[in-house]
Backbone as CSV, one residue per row, in Angstrom:
resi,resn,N_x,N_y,N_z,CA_x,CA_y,CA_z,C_x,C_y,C_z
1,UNK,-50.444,-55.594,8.215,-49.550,-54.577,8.786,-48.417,-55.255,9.567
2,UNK,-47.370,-54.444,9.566,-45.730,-55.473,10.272,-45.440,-54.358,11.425
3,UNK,-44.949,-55.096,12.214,-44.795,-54.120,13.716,-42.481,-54.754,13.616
4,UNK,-42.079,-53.724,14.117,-40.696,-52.746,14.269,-40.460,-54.170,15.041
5,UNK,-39.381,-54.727,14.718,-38.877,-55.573,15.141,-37.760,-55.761,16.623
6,UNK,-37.361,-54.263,16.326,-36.670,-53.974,17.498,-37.857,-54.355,18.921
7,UNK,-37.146,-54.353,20.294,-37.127,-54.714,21.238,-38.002,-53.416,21.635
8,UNK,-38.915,-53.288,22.731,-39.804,-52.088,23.304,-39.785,-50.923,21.759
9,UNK,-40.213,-51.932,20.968,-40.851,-50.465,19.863,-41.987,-51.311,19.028
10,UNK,-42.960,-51.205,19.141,-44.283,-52.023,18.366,-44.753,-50.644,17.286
11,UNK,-43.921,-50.288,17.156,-44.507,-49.298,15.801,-45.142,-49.964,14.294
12,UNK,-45.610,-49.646,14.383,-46.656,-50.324,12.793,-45.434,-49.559,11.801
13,UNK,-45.331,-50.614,10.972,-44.311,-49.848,9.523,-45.108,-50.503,8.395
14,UNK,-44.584,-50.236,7.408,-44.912,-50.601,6.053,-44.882,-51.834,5.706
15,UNK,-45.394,-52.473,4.977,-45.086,-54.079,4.332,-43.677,-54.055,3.946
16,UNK,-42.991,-54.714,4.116,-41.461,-55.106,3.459,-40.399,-54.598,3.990
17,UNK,-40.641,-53.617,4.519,-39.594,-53.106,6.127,-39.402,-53.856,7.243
18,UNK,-38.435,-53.821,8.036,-38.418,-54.587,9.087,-38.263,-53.708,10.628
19,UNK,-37.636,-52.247,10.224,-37.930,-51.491,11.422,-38.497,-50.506,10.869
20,UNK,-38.694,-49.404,12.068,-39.414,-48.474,11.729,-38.491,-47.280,11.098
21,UNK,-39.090,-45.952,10.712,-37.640,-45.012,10.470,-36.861,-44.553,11.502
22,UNK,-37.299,-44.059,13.054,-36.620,-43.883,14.273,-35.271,-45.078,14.823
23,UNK,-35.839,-46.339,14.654,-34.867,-46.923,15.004,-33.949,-47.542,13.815
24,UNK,-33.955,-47.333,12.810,-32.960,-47.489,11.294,-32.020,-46.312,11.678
25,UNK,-32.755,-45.263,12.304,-31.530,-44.171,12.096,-30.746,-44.479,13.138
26,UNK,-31.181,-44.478,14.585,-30.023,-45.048,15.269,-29.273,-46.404,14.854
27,UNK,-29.237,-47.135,14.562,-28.704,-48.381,14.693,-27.725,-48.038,13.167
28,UNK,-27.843,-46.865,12.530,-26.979,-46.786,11.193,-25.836,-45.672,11.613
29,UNK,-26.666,-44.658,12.727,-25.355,-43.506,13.465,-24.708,-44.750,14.948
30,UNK,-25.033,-45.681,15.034,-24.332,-46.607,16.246,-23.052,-47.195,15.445
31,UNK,-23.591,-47.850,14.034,-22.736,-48.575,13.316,-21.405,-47.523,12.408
32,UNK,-21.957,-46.311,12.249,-21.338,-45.472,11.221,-20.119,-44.832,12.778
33,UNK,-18.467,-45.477,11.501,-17.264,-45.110,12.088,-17.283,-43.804,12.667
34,UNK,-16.713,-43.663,13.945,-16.582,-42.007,14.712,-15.003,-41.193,14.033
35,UNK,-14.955,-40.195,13.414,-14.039,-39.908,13.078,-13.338,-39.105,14.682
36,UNK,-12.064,-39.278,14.843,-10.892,-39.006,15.914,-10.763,-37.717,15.737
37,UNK,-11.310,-37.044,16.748,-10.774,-35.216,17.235,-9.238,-35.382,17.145
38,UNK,-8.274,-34.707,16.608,-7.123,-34.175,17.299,-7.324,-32.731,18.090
39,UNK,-7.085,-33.180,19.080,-7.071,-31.853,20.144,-5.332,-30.984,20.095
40,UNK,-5.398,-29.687,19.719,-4.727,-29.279,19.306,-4.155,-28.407,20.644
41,UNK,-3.120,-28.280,21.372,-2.427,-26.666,22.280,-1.468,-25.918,21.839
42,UNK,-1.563,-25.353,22.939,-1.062,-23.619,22.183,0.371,-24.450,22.650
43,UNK,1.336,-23.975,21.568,3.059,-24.316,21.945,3.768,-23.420,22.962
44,UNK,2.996,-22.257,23.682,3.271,-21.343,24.393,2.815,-22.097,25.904
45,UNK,1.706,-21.288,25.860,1.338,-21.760,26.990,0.369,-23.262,27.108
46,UNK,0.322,-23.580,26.699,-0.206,-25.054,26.564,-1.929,-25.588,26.441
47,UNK,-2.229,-24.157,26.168,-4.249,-24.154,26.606,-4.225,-25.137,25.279
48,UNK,-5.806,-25.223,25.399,-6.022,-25.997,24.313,-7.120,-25.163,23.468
49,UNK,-6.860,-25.422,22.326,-6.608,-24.472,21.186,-8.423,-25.080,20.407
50,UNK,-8.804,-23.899,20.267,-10.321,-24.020,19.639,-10.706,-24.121,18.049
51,UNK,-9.112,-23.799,17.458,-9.297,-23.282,16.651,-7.878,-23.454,15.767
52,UNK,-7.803,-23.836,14.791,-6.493,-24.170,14.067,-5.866,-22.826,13.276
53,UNK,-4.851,-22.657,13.383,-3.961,-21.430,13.014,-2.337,-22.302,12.330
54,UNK,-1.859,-21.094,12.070,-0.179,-21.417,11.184,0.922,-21.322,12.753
55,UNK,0.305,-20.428,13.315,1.099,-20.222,14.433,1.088,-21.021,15.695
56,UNK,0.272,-21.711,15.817,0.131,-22.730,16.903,0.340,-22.085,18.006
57,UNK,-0.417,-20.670,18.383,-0.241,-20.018,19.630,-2.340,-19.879,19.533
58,UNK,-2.276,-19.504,20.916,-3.735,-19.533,21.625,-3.674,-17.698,21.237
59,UNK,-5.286,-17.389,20.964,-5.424,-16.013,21.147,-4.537,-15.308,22.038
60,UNK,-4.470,-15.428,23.099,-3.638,-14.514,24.034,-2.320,-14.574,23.590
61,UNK,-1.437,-15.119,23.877,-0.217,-15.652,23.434,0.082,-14.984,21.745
62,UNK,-1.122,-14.726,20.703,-0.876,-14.694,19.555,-0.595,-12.722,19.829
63,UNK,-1.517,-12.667,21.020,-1.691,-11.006,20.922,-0.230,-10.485,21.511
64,UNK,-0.271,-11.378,22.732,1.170,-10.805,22.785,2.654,-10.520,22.083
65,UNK,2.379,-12.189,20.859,3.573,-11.337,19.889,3.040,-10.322,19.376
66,UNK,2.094,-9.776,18.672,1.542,-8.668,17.941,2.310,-7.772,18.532
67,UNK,1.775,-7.100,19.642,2.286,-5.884,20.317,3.824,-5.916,20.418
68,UNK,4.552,-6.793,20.875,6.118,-6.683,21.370,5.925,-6.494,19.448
69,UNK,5.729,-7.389,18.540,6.604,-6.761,17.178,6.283,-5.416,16.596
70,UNK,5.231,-4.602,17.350,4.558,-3.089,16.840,5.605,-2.170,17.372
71,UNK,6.233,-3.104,19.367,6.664,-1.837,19.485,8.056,-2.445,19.450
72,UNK,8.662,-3.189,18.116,9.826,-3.156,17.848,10.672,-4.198,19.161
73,UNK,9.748,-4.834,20.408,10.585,-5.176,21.374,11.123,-6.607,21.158
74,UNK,12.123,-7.312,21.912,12.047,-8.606,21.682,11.451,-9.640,22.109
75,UNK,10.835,-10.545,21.570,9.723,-11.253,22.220,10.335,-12.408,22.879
76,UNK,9.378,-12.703,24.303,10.044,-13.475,25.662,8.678,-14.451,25.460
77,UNK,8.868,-15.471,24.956,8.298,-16.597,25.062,8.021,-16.788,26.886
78,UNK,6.699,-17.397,26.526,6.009,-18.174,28.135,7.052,-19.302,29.123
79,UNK,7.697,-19.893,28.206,8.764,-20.526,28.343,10.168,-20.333,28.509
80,UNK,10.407,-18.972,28.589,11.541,-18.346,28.265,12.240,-18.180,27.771
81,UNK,11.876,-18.562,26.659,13.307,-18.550,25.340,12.253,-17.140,24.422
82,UNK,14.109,-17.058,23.665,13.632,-15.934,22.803,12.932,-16.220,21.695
83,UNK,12.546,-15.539,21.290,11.474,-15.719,19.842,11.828,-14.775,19.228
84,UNK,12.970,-14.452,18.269,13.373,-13.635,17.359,12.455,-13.339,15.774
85,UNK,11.219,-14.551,15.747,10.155,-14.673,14.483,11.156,-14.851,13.515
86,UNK,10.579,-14.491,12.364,11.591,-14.571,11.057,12.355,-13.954,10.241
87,UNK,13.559,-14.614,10.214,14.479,-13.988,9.616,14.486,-13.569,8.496
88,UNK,15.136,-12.052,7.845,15.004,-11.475,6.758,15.850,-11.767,5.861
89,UNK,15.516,-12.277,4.476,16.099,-12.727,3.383,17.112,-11.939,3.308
90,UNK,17.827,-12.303,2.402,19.348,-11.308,1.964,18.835,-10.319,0.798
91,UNK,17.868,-10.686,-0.336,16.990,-9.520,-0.796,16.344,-8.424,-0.215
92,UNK,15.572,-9.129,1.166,14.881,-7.632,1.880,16.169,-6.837,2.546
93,UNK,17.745,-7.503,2.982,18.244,-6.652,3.420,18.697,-5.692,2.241
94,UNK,19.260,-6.313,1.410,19.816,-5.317,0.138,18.803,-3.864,-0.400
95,UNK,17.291,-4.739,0.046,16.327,-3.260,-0.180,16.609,-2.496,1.352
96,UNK,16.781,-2.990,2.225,16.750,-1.929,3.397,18.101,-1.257,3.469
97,UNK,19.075,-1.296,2.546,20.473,-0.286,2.632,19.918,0.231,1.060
98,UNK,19.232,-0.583,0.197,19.098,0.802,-1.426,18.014,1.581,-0.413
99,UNK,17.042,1.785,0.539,16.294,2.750,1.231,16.840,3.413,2.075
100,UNK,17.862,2.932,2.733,18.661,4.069,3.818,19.321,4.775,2.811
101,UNK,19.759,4.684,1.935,20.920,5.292,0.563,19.907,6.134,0.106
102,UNK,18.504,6.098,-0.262,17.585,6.535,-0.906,17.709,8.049,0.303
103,UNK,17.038,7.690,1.305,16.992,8.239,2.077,17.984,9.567,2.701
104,UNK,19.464,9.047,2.610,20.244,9.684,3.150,20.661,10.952,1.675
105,UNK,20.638,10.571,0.593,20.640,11.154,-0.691,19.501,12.533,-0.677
106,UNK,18.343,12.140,-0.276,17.121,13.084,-0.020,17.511,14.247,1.009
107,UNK,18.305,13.860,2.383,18.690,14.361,3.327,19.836,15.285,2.626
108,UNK,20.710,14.849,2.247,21.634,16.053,1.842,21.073,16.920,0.685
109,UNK,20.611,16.561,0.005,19.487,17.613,-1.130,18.915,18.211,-0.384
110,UNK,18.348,17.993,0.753,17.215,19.058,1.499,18.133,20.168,2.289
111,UNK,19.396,19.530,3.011,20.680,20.046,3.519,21.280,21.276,2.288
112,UNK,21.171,20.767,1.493,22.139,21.524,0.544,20.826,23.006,-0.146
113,UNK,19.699,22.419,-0.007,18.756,23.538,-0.441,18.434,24.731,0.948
114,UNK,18.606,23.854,1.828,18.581,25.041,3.207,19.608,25.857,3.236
115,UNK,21.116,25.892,3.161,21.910,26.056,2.827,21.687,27.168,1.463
116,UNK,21.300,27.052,0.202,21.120,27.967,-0.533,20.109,29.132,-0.047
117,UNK,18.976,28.346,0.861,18.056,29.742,0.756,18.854,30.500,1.818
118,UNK,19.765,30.011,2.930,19.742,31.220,3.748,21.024,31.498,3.345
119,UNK,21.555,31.376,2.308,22.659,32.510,1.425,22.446,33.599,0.628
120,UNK,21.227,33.158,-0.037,20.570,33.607,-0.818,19.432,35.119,0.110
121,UNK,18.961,34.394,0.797,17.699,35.030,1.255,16.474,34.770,0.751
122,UNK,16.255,34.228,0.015,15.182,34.097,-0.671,14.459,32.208,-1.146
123,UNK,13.666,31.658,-1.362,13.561,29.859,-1.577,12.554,30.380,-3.147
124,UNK,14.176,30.306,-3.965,13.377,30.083,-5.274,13.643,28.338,-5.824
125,UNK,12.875,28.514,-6.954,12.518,26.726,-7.455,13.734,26.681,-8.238
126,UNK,14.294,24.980,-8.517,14.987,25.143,-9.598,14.552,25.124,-10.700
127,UNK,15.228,25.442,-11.695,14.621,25.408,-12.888,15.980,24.700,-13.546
128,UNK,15.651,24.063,-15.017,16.686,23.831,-16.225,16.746,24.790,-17.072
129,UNK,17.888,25.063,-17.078,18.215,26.021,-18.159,18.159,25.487,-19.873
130,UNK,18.546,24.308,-19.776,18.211,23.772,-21.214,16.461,23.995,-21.257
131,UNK,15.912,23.758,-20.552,14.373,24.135,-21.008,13.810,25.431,-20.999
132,UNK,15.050,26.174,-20.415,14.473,27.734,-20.941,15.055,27.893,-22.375
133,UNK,16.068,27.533,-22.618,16.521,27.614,-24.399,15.206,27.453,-25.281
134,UNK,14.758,26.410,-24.449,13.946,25.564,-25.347,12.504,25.870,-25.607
135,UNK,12.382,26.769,-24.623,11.119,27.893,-24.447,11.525,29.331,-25.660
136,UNK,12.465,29.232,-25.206,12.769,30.727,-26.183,12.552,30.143,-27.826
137,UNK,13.219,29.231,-27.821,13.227,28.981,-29.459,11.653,28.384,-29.777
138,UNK,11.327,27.971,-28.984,9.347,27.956,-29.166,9.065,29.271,-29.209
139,UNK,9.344,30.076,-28.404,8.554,31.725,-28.335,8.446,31.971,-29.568
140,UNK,10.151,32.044,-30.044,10.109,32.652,-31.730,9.810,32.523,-32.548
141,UNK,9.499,30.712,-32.722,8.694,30.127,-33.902,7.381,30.336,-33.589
142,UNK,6.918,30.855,-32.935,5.308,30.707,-32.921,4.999,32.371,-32.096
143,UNK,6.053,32.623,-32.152,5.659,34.796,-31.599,4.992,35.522,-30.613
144,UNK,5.624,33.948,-29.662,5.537,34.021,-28.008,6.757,34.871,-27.040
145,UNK,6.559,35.905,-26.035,7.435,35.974,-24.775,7.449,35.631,-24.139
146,UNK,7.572,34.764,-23.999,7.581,34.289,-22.248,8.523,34.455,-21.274
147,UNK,7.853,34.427,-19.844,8.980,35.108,-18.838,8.926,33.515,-18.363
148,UNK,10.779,33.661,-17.619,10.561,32.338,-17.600,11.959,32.507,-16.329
149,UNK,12.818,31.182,-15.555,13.401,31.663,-14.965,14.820,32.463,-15.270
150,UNK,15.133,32.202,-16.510,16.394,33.175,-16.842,15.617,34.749,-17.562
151,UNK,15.085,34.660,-17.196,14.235,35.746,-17.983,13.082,36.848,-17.190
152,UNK,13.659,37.314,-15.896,12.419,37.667,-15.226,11.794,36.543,-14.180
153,UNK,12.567,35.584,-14.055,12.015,34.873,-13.143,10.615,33.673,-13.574
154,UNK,10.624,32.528,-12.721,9.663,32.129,-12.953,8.128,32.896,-12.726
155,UNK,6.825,32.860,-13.055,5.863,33.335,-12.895,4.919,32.336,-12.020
156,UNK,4.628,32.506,-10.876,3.971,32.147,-9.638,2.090,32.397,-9.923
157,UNK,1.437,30.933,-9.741,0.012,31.012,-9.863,-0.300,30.053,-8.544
158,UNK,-1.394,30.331,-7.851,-1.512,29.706,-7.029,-0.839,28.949,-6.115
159,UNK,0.387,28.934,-6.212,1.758,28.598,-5.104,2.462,27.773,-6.321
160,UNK,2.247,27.459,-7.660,3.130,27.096,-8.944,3.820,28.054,-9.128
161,UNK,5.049,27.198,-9.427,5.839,28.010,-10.627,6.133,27.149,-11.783
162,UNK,5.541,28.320,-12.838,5.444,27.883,-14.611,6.325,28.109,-15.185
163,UNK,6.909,26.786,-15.658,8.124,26.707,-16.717,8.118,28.538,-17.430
164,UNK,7.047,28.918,-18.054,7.107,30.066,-18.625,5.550,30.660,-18.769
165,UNK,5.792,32.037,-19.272,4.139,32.512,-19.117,4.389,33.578,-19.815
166,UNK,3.371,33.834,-20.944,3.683,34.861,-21.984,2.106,35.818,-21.028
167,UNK,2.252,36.921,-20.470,1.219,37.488,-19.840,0.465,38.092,-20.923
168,UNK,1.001,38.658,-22.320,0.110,39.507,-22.841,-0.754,38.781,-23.930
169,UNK,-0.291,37.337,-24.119,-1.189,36.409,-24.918,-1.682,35.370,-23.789
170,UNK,-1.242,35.418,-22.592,-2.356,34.788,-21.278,-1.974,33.492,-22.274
171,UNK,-0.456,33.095,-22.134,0.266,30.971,-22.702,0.713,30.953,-21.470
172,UNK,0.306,29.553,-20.935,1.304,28.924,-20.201,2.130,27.765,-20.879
173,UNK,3.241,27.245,-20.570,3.958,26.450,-21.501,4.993,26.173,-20.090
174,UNK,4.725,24.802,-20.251,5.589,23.526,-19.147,6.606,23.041,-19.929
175,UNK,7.785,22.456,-19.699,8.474,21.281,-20.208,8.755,20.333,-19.157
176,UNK,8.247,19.080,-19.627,8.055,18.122,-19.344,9.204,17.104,-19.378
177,UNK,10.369,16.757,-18.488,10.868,16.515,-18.432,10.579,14.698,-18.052
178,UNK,11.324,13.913,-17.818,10.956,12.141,-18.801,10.377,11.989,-17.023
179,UNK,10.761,12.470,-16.175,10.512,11.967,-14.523,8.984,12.581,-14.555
180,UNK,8.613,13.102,-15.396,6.648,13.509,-15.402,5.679,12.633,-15.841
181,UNK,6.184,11.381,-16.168,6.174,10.389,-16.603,4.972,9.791,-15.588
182,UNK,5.706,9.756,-14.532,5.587,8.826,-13.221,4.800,9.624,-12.134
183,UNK,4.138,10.985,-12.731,3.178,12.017,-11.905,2.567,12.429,-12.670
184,UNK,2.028,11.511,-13.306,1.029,12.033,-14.783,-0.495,12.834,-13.764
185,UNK,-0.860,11.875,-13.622,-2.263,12.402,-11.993,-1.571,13.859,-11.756
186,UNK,-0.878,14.170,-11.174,-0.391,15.088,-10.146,-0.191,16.631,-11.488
187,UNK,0.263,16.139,-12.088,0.446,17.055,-13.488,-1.039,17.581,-14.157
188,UNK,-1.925,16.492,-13.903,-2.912,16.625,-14.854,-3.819,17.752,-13.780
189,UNK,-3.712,17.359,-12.191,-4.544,18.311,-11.683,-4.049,20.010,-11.118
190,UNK,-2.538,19.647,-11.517,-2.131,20.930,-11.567,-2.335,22.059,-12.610
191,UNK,-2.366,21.480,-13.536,-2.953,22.119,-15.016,-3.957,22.233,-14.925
192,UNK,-5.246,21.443,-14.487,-6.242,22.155,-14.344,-6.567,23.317,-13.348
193,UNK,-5.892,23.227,-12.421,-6.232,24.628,-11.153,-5.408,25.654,-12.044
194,UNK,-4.610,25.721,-12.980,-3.851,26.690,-13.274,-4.332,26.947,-14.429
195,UNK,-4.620,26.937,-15.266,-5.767,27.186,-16.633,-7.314,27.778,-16.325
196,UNK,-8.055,26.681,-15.042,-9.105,27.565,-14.249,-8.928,28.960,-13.957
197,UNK,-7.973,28.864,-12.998,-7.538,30.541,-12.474,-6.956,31.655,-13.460
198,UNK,-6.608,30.978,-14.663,-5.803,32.082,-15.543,-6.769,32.210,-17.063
199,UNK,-7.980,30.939,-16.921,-8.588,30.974,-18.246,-7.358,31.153,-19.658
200,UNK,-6.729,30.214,-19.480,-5.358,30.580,-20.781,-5.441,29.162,-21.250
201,UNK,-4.303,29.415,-22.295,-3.693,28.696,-22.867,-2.704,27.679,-22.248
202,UNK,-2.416,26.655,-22.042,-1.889,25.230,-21.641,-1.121,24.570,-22.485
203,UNK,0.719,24.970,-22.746,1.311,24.458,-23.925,2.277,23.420,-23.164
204,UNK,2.351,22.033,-23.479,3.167,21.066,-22.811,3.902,20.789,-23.886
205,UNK,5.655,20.929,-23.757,6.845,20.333,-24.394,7.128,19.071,-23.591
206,UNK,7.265,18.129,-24.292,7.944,16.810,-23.461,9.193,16.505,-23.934
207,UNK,9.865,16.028,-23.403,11.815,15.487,-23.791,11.656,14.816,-24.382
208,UNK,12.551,14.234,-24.964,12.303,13.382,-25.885,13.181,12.442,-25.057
């Protein structure tokens, strides 16, 4: 039997070993290189940082930009300089004037429809008149009436109004104009509450 060669350790080891396993492991974590912490601080206030981020600010410091950019304010660095964050490409500005344009376009359409109802007295829908043509010349080939808005007005189901509605053969008949495209969902569950409630017929024209 061979005894641990190290200094105050008489541990019995194996034939052909020279220490025991306790002291191999230290003397291999004594010898094995220490890799170098970089200790990282906040560029604000200067704490030291637990934790690596893009922003090189400490939790606190990170919260405080949060809030000043929620409520739109300008942010006052710990240091006193401004912190304006980042600047907006010349693409995001060109989208933020096609959205004010978007916007201001919507505003006079809504302007110009308030305006009709209280001339009018009344908030009817618009309708196309090319798609009432286009209802009529369906009626005749296939030996439908439908009331429609040049014709008696649109016909009102559940807060809809239907391109047309033949009441005594219980047809409804839409035209589908190319912008239905892009509210296919919204179309599909309107047709169903309106076929439920009327148990009818469901005729869709699309534009070509």
């Amino acid at each position: 039997m061979n005894v641990c060669i190290e200094e105050n350790c008489n541990s019995i080891i194996s034939s052909g070993a020279r220490r025991c396993m306790s002291c191999a492991t230290t003397i291999r974590n004594l010898n094995r290189p220490r890799k170098i912490k970089t200790i990282l601080y906040c560029s604000e206030c200067n704490s030291k940082l637990y934790f690596r981020n893009k922003s090189g600010l400490c939790r606190s410091c990170s919260s405080i930009v949060r809030a000043n950019t929620a409520t739109g304010k300008a942010i006052l660095s710990r240091n006193g300089k401004l912190n304006l964050g980042r600047k907006h490409t010349e693409i995001a500005k060109e989208n933020f004037k096609i959205g004010a344009n978007k916007q201001s376009t919507r505003l006079k359409k809504r302007e110009a429809r308030i305006k009709e109802i209280k001339e009018k007295g009344i908030a009817l829908p618009n309708y196309n008149p090319n798609a009432c043509k286009i209802i009529d010349e369906y009626g005749k080939k296939y030996d439908y009436s439908f009331q429609h808005a040049m014709r008696g007005g649109e016909f009102k189901v559940l807060g809809y109004f239907v391109d047309g509605y033949d009441k005594d053969k219980n047809v409804v008949i839409e035209y589908y104009e190319q912008h239905h495209r892009n509210q296919t969902k919204r179309d599909i569950k309107r047709q169903k509450a309106i076929t439920d409630h009327l148990n009818c017929k469901f005729i869709i024209i699309e534009e070509d």
